[in-house]
C-alpha positions in Angstrom: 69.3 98.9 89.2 69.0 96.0 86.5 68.2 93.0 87.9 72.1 91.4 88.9 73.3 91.3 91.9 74.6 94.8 93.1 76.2 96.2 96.0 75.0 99.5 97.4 77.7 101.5 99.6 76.2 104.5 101.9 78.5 106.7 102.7 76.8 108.3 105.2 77.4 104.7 107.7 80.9 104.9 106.9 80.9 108.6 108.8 78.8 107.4 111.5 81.3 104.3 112.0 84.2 106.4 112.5 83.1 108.6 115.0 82.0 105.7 117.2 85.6 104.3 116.4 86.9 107.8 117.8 84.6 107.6 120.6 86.1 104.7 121.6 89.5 106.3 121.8 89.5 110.2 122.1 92.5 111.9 121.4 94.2 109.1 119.0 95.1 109.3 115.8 92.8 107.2 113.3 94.7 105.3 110.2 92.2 104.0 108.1 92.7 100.7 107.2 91.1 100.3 103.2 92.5 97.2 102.1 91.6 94.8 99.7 89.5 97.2 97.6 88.1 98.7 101.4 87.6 95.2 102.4 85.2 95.1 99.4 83.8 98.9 99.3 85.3 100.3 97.2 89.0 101.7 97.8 88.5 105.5 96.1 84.9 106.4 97.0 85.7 105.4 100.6 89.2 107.1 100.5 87.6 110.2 99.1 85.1 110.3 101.9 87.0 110.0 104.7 89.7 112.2 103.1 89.9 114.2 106.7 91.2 111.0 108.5 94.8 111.3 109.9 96.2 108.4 107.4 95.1 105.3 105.5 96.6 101.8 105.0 96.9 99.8 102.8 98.7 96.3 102.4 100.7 96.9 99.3 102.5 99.3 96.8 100.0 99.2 93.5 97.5 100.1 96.6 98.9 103.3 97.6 100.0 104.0 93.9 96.3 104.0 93.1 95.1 106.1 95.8 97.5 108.7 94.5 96.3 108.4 91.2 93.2 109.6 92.2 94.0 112.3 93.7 94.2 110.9 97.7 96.8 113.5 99.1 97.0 112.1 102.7 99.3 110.3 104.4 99.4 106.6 103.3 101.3 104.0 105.6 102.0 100.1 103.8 101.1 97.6 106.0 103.2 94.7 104.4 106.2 97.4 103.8 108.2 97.6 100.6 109.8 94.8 98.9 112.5 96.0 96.5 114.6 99.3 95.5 112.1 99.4 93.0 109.3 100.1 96.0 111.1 102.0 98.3 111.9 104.4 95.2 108.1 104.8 95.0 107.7 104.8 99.0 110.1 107.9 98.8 108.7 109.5 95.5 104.7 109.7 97.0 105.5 109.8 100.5 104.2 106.5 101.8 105.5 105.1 105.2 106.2 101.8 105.4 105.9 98.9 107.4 110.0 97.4 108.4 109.6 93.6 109.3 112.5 92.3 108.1 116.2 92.4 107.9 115.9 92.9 103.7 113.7 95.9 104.5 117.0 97.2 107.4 119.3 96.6 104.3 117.1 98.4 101.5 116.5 101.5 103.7 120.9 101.8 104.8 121.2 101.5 101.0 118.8 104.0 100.0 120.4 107.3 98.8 117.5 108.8 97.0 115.4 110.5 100.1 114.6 108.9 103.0 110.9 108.0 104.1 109.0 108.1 107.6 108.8 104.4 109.0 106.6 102.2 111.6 108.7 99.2 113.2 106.8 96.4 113.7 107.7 93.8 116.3 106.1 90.6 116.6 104.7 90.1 120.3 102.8 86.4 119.1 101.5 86.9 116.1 104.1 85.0 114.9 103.2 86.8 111.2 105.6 89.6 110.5 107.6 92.0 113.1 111.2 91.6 114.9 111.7 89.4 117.7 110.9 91.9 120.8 114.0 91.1 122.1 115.9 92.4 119.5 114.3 96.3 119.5 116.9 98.0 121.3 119.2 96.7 118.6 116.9 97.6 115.7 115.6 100.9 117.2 119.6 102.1 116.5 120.1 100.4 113.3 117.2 102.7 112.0 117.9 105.8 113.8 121.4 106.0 112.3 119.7 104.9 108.9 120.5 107.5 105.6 117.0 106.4 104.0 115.1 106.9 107.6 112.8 109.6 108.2 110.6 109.5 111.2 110.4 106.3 113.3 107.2 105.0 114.9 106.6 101.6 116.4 104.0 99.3 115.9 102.6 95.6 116.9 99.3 93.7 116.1 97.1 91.7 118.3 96.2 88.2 117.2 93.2 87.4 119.1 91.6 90.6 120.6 88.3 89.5 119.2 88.7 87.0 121.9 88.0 89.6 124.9 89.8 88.7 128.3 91.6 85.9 126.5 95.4 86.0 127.8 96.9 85.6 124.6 96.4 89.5 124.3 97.3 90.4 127.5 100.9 88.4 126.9 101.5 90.3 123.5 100.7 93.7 125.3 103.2 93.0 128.5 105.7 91.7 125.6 105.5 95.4 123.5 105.6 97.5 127.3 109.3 97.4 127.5 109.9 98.4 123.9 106.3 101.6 123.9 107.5 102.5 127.3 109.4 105.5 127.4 109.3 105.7 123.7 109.9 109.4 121.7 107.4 109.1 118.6 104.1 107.8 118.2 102.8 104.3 118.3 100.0 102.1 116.7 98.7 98.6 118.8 94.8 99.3 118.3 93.1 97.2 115.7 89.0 96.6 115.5 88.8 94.6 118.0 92.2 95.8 120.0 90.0 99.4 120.0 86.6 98.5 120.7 87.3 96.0 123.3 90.7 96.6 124.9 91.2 99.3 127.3 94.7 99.0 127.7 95.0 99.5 123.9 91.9 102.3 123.7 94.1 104.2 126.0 97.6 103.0 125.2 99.2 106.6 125.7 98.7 106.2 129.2 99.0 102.4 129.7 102.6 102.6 127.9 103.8 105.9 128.4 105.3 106.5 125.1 105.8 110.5 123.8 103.9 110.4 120.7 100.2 109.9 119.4 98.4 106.5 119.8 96.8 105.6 116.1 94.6 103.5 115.7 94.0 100.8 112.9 90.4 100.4 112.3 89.3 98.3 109.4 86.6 96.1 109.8 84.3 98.7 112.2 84.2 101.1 109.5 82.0 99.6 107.2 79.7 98.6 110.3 81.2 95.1 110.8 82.2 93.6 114.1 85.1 91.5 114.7 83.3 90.1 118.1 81.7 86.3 117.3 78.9 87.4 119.6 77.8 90.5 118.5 76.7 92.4 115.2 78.1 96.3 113.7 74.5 97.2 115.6 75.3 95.8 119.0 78.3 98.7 118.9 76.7 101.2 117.7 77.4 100.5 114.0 75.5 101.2 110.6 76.5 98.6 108.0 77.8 100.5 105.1 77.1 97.7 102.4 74.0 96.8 101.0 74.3 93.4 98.8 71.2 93.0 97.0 69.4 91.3 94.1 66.5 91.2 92.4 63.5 88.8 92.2 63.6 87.4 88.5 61.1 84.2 89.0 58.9 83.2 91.0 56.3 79.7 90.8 54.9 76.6 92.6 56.9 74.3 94.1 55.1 71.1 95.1 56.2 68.7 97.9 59.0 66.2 97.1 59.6 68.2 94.4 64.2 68.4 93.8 66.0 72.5 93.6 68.8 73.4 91.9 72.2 71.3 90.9 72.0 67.5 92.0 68.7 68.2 93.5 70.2 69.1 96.8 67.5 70.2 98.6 63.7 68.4 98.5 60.5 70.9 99.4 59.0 69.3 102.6 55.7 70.7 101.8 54.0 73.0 98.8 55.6 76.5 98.9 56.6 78.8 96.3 60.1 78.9 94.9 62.0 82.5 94.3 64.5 82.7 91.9 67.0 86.0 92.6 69.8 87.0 90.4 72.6 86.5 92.4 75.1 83.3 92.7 78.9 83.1 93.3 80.1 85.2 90.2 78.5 87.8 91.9 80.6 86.9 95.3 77.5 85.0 96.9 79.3 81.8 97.6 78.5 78.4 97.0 79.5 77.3 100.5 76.2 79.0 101.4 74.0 76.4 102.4 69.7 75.7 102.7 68.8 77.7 105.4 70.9 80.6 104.8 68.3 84.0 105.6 67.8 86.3 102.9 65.6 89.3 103.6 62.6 89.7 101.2 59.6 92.4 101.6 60.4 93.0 105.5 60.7 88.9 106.1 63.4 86.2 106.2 63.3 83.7 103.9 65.4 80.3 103.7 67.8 79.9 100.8 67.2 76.2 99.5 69.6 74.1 97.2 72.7 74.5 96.2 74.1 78.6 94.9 74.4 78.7 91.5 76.6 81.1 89.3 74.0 83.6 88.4 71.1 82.4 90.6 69.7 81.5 94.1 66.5 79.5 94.9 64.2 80.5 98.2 61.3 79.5 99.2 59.1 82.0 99.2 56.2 80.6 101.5 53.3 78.8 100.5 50.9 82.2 100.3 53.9 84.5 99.2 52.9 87.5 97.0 56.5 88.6 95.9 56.1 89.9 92.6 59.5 89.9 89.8 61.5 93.1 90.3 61.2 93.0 93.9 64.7 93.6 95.7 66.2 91.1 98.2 68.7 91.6 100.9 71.3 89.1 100.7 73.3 91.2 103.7 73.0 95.0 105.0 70.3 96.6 107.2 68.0 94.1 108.7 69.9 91.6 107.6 74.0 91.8 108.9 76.5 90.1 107.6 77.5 88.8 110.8 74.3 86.6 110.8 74.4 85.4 107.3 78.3 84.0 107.6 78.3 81.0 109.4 75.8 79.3 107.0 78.7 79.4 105.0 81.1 78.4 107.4 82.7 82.2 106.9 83.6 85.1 108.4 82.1 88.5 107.8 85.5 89.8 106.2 86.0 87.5 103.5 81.8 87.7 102.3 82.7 91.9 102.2 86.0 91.1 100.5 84.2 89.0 98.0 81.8 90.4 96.4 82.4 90.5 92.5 80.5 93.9 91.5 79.6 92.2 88.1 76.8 95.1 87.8 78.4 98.7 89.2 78.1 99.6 93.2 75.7 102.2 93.6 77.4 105.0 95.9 75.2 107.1 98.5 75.4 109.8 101.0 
């Protein structure tokens, strides 16, 4: 490691996560939800790992294309569908299964005379994102069964607040999906993070609906050790966080009281203290809405980030009698220090500070 900000991905969590997410469900299929570069992990590494998953997901086309590149052989399903001939072509080409949202996506697949491709219908039961009006799936359901460029058909929904446990938003969207899962021939897909971990009637949705087919699940965020629950951290379910964002100490002196840190002196030392300088700011994904106080984890204790983030840099304060020396490592998030603690001081969620981080310096990849 030089001494930039870096983040260190252990593969060995990202096992560990998905057998508690399969734990939490026995029997249903998983689809791995790697988005957004793995929500910030690293797409390929973490695709490679968990090559013995059922399928992943992705959001978009270039996505998938990439995975295949590389030499990912499983099943691949496109969360935001396909957009154009021009997609669908590929869709058919590599086998991915896409999302159908829209009438445009109804009219590209009847139009199709190149293949045909596996699908998952996606109603919208209060989302109010993308999916078909519930009350329209009879309707639908025959449109694509009768469709030329129509493989397989699978349904699918997604839960807006389950993070929200025993809120009755959820409840509403699940009693709006029973009429078009019940009775259903082919498999099915409700359980997100939160849907999964904190939802029985989603955990065991075979049952609840009655539908023929498997129940998959969509984990994303629980993977890399993250919860999607406001109250609790990856640890308080059982989760190993799989990111390590860290950065070394490049500077370290006195600070004397009243003395100004850092852009428009933001921040004013209350007392004498010693200031740390670590080389990490928000080209390296650390962001600037970060604010004094934030914890950063240094030798085994929590120090306060003071001033504003730089580019390059952060300021701490070290403690008056601190004997960090240059070179030593900080933990801006990971063990001992989750991400789920650090986000509010930036008025974030866990999921974009993941998502964001820059990997100016190469990720370090572990067992």
């Amino acid at each position: 490691m030089s001494f930039g900000a870096r983040a260190l991905i252990r593969l060995g969590a990202l096992e560990h996560n998905l057998q508690v997410v399969r734990a939490a469900a026995p029997g249903s299929k998983v689809m791995a939800v790697i988005k957004a570069n793995a929500y910030g992990h690293g797409m390929i590494p973490v695709a490679q790992h968990l090559s013995h998953v059922d399928a992943f997901a992705v959001a978009r086309v270039p996505e998938a294309l990439e995975l295949r590149a590389n030499g990912v052989a499983a099943r691949i399903i496109l969360l935001a569908g396909v957009l154009n001939t021009a997609e669908l072509a590929a869709a058919v080409q590599n086998g991915f299964e896409p999302v159908i949202h829209c009438g445009e996506q109804l009219d590209l697949l009847d139009a199709c005379r190149d293949g045909s491709v596996d699908v998952w219908l996606k109603f919208d039961t209060g989302m109010n994102r993308l999916g078909f009006d519930p009350a329209d799936g009879e309707r639908i359901v025959a449109r694509l069964r009768a469709s030329a460029g129509v493989g397989e058909l699978r349904l699918m929904t997604h839960l807006a607040s389950a993070d929200e446990v025993g809120d009755t938003a959820t409840a509403e969207q699940l009693e709006r999906f029973r009429p078009i899962a019940a009775g259903f021939d082919g498999d099915v897909s409700i359980g997100n993070t939160p849907g999964t971990l904190g939802w029985s009637a989603v955990s065991n949705a075979k049952a609840e609906f009655g539908f023929a087919g498997d129940n998959w699940l969509r984990p994303g965020i629980a993977l890399f050790g993250i919860s999607p629950f406001a109250d609790k951290t990856g640890g308080d379910l059982g989760l190993k966080p799989v990111m390590q964002f860290e950065a070394r100490l490049i500077a370290a002196k006195p600070l004397r009281a009243g003395a100004r840190v850092g852009y428009k002196g933001a921040y004013t030392a209350g007392s004498d203290t010693t200031l740390g300088i670590l080389a990490a700011g928000y080209g390296d994904g650390y962001t600037r809405h970060f604010r004094s106080g934030t914890p950063v984890l240094i030798n085994g204790r929590k120090v306060p980030l003071i001033g504003r983030v730089s580019m390059d840099m952060i300021a701490v304060d070290l403690g008056r009698d601190a004997v960090d020396a240059v070179g030593d490592v900080a933990t801006l998030w990971g063990e001992g220090l989750p991400v789920e603690e650090v986000a509010p001081y930036a008025g974030a969620i866990p999921y974009e500070l993941v998502c964001g981080v820059m990997n100016r310096e190469e990720s370090e990849i572990v067992g």
